[in-house]
C-alpha beads as a LAMMPS data file, in Angstrom:
LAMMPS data file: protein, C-alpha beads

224 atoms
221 bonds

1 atom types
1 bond types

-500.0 500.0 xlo xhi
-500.0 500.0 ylo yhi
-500.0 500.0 zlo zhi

Masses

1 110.0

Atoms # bond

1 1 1 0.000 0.000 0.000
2 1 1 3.235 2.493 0.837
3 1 1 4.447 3.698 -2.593
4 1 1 1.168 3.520 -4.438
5 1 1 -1.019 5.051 -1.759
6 1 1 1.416 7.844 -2.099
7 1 1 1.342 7.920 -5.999
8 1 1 -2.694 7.880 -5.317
9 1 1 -2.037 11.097 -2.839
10 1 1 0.109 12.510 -5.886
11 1 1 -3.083 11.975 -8.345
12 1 1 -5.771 13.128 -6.208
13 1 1 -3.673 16.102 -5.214
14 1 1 -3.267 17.281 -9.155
15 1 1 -7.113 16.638 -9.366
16 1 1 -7.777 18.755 -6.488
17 1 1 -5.283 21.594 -7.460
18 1 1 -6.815 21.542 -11.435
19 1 1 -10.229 22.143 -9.806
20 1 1 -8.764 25.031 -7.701
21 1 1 -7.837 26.273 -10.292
22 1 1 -10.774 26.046 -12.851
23 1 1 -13.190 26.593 -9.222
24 1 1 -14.983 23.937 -10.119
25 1 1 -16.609 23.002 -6.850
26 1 1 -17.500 19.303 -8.491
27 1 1 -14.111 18.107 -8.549
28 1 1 -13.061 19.799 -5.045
29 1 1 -15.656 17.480 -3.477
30 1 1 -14.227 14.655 -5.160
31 1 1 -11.029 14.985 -4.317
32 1 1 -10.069 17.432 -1.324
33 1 1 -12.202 14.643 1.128
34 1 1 -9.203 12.144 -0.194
35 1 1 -6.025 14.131 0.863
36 1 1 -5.414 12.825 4.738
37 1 1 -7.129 9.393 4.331
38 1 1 -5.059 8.393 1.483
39 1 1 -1.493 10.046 4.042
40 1 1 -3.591 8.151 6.998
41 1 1 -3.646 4.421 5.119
42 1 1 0.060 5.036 4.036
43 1 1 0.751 5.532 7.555
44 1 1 -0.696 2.861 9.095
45 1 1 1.099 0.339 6.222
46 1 1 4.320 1.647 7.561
47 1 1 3.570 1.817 11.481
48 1 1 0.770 -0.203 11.819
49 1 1 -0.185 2.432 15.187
50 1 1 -2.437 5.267 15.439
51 1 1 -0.750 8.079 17.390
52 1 1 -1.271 11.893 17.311
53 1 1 -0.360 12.163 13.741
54 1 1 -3.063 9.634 12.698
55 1 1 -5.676 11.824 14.791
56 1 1 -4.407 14.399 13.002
57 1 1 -5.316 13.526 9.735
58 1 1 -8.450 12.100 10.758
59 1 1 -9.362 15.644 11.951
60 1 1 -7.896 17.299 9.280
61 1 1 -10.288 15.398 6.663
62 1 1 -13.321 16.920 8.830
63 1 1 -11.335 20.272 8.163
64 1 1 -11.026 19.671 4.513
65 1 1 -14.965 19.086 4.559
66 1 1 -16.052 21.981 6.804
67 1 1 -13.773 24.367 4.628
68 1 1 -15.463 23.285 1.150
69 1 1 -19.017 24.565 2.747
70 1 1 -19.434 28.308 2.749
71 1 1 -19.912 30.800 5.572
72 1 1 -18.533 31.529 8.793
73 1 1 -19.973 28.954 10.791
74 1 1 -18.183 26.396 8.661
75 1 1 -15.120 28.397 8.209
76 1 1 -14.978 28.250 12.061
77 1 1 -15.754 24.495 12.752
78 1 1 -12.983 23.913 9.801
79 1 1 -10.707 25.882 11.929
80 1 1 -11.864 23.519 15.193
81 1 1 -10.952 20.778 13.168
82 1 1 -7.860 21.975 12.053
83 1 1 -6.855 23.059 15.487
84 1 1 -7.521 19.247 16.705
85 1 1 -4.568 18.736 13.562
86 1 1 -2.284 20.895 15.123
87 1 1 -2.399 19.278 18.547
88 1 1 -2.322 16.048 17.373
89 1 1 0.600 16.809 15.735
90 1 1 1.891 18.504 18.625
91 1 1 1.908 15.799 20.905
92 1 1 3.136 13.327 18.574
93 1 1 6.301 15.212 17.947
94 1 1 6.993 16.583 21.230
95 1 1 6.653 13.007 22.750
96 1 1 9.442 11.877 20.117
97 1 1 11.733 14.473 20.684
98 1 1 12.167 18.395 21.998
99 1 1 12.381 21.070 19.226
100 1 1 15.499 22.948 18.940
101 1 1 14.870 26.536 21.355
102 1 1 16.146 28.656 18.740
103 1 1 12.980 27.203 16.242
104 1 1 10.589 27.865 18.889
105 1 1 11.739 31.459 19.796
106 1 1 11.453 32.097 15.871
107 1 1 8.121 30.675 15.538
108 1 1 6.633 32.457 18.269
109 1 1 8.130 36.117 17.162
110 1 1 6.410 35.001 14.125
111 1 1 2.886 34.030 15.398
112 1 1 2.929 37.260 17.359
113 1 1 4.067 39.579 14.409
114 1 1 1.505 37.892 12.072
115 1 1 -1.205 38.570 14.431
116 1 1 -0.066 41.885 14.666
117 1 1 -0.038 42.572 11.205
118 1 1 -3.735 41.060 11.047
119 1 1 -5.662 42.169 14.206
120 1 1 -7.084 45.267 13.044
121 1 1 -8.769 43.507 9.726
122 1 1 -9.947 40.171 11.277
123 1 1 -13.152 41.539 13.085
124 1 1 -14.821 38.602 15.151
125 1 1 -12.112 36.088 14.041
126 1 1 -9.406 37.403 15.803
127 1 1 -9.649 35.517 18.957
128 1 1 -10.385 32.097 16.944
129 1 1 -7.278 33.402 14.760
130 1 1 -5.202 34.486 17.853
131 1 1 -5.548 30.527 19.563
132 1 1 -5.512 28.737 16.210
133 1 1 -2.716 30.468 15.163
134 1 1 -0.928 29.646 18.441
135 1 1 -1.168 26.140 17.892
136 1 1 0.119 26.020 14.406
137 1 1 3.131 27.657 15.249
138 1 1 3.835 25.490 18.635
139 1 1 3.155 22.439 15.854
140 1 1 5.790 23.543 13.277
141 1 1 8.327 24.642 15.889
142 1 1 7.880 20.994 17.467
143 1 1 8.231 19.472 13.473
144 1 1 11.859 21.084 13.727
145 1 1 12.540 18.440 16.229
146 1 1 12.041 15.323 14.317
147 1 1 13.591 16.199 10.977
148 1 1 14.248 17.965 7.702
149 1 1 11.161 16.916 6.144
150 1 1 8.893 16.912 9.309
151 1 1 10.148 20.707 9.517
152 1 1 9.410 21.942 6.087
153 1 1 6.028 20.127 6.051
154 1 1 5.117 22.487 9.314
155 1 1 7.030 25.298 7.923
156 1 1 4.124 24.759 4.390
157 1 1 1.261 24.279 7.096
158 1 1 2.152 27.547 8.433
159 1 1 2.843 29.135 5.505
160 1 1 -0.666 27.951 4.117
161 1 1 -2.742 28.806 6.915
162 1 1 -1.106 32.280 6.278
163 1 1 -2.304 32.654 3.542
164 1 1 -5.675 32.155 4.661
165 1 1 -5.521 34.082 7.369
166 1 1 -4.993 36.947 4.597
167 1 1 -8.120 36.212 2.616
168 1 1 -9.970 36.335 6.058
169 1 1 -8.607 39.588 6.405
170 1 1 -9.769 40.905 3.154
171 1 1 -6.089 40.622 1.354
172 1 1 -6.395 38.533 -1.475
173 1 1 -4.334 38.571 -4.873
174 1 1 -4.577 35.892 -8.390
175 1 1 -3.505 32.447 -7.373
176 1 1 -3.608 32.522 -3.426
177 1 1 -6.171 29.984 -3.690
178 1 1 -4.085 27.653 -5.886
179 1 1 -1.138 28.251 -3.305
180 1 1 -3.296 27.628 -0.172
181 1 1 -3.808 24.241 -1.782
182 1 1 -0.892 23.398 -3.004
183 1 1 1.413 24.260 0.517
184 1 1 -1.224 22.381 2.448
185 1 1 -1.204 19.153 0.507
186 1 1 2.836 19.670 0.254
187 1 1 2.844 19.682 4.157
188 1 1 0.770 17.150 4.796
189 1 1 2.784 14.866 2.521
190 1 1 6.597 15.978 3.893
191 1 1 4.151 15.591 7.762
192 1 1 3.369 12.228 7.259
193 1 1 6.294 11.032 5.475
194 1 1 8.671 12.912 7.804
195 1 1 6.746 11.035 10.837
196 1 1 6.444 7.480 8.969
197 1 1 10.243 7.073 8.620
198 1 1 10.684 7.364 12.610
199 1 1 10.892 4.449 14.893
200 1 1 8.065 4.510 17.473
201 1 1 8.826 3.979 20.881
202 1 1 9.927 0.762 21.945
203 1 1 10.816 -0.250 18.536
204 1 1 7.797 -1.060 17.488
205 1 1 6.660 -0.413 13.819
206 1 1 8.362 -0.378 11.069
207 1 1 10.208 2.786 9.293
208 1 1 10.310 2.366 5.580
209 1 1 14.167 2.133 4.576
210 1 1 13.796 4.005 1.428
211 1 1 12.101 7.093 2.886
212 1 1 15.033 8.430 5.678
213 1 1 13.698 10.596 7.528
214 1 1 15.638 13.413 6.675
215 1 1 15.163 12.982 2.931
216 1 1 13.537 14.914 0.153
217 1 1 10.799 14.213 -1.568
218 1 1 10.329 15.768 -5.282
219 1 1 8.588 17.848 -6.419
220 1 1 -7.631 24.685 1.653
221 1 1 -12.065 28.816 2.037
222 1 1 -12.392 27.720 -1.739
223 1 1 -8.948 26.508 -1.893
224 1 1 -8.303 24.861 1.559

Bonds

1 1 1 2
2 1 2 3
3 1 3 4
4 1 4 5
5 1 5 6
6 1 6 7
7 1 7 8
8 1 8 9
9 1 9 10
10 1 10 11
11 1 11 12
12 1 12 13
13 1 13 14
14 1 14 15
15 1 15 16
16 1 16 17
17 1 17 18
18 1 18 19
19 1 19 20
20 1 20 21
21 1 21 22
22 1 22 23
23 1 23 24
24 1 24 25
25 1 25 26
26 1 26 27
27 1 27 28
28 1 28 29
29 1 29 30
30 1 30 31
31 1 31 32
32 1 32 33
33 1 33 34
34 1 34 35
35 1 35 36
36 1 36 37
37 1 37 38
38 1 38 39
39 1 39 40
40 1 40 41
41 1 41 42
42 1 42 43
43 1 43 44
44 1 44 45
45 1 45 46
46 1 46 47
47 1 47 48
48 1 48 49
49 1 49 50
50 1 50 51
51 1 51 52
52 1 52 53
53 1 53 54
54 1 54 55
55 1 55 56
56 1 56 57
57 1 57 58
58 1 58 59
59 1 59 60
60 1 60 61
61 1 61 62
62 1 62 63
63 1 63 64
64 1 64 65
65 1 65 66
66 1 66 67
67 1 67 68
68 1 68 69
69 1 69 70
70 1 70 71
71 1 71 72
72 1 72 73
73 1 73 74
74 1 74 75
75 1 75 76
76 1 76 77
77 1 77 78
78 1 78 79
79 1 79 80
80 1 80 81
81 1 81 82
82 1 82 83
83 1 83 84
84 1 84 85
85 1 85 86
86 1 86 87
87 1 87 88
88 1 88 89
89 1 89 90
90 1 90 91
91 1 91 92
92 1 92 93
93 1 93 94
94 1 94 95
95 1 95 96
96 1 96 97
97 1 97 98
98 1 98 99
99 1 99 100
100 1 100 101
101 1 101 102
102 1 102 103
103 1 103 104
104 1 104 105
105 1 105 106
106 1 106 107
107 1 107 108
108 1 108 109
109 1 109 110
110 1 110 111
111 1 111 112
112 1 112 113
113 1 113 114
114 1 114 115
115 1 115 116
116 1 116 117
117 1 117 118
118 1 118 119
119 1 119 120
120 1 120 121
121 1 121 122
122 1 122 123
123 1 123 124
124 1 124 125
125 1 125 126
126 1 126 127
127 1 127 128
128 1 128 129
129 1 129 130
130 1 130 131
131 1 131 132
132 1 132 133
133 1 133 134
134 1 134 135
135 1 135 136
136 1 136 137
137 1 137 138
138 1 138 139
139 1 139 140
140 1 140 141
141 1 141 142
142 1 142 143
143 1 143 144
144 1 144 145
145 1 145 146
146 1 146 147
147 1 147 148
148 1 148 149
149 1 149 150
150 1 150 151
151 1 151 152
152 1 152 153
153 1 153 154
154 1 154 155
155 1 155 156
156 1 156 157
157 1 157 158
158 1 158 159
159 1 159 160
160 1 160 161
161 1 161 162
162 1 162 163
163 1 163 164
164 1 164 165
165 1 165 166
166 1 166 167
167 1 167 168
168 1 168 169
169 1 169 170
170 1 170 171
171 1 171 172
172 1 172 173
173 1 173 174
174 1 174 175
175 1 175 176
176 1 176 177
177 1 177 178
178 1 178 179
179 1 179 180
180 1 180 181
181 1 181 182
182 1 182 183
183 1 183 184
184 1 184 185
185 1 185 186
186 1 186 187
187 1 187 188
188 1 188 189
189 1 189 190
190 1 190 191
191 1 191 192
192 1 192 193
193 1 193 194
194 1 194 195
195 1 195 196
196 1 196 197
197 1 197 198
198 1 198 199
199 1 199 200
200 1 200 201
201 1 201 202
202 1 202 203
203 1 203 204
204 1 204 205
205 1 205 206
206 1 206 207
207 1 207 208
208 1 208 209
209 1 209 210
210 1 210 211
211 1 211 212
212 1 212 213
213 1 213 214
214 1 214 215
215 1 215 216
216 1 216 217
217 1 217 218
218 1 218 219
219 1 221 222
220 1 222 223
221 1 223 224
């Protein structure tokens, strides 16, 4: 199931980024729902547990749902969702192994500069915003701490939660959609890859030899 549930990821990704792009709502319903179950099966072929990461993705498909419904009320039980992600993967990673300080420090100048930057335009999502935000960046400071890939893959989270968190704001500019999608599915891939090639504790599981974890691999809200 390892390598072609992850060349079925790559497929369903394209399909999901071509309807992005063409915003045809159809093929977004047929494909976003896809993204973490297909990263979720891989993972369980290659540890055969289900930790935080795998409650993760479980939560982020809910997310992925939520987010393809319009309105606030589902833009804000995405976000619950999505905040059940970022804990998940929180407590995963900082069970495996502390972040490096100088990644935290960095992450949290940048959650409160964002925030910052964003307060005066969110309205009644700045709270929501403020906490959710919070998480994410505690989550891809503590994805420093288990590798390369791990730490990119939070890095792309961030990065693509930014992006919505500009939209919410009113900022918006041609193709932030397509790059909302394309970061997120990027991070959960380099996540769950990242987290698949580390031993569990006690031993138990089964890293996959070809994907070290500190290897590359090549190369959400109407888009997320």
């Amino acid at each position: 199931m390892s390598r072609h549930g992850l060349r079925l990821f790559g497929v369903v990704a394209v399909v999901e980024l071509i309807g992005v792009a063409t915003d045809s709502t159809l093929t977004q319903w047929l494909a976003k729902p896809l993204l973490a179950p297909l990263l979720l099966a891989y993972l369980w072929s290659v540890r055969r547990r289900f930790d935080g990461v795998a409650v993760g993705l479980v939560a982020a498909t809910a997310g992925d749902v939520a987010l393809l419904l319009p309105g606030r009320t589902a833009f804000l039980a995405g976000m619950g969702c999505f905040l059940l992600t970022q804990l998940g993967f929180l407590t995963a990673f900082l069970r495996h192994r502390r972040p490096p300080v100088a990644a935290v420090l960095g992450y949290l100048l940048a959650w409160a500069a964002a925030n910052a930057l964003l307060w005066g335009a969110l309205g009644p999502l700045r709270l929501p915003v403020l906490g959710y935000s919070l998480a994410l960046s505690a989550m891809a400071a503590a994805a420093t701490g288990v590798s390369r890939r791990t730490g990119l893959g939070g890095a792309l989270f961030l990065g693509s939660d930014l992006l919505i968190g500009l939209g919410a704001a009113g900022v918006d500019f041609a193709g932030r959609g397509l790059l909302v999608m394309a970061s997120y599915a990027a991070a959960l891939l380099l996540i769950t890859t990242g987290w698949a090639g580390q031993r569990p504790p006690g031993g138990a599981g089964r890293p996959r030899p070809a994907d070290p974890p500190d290897g590359r691999v090549p190369d959400r809200m109407a888009a997320r």
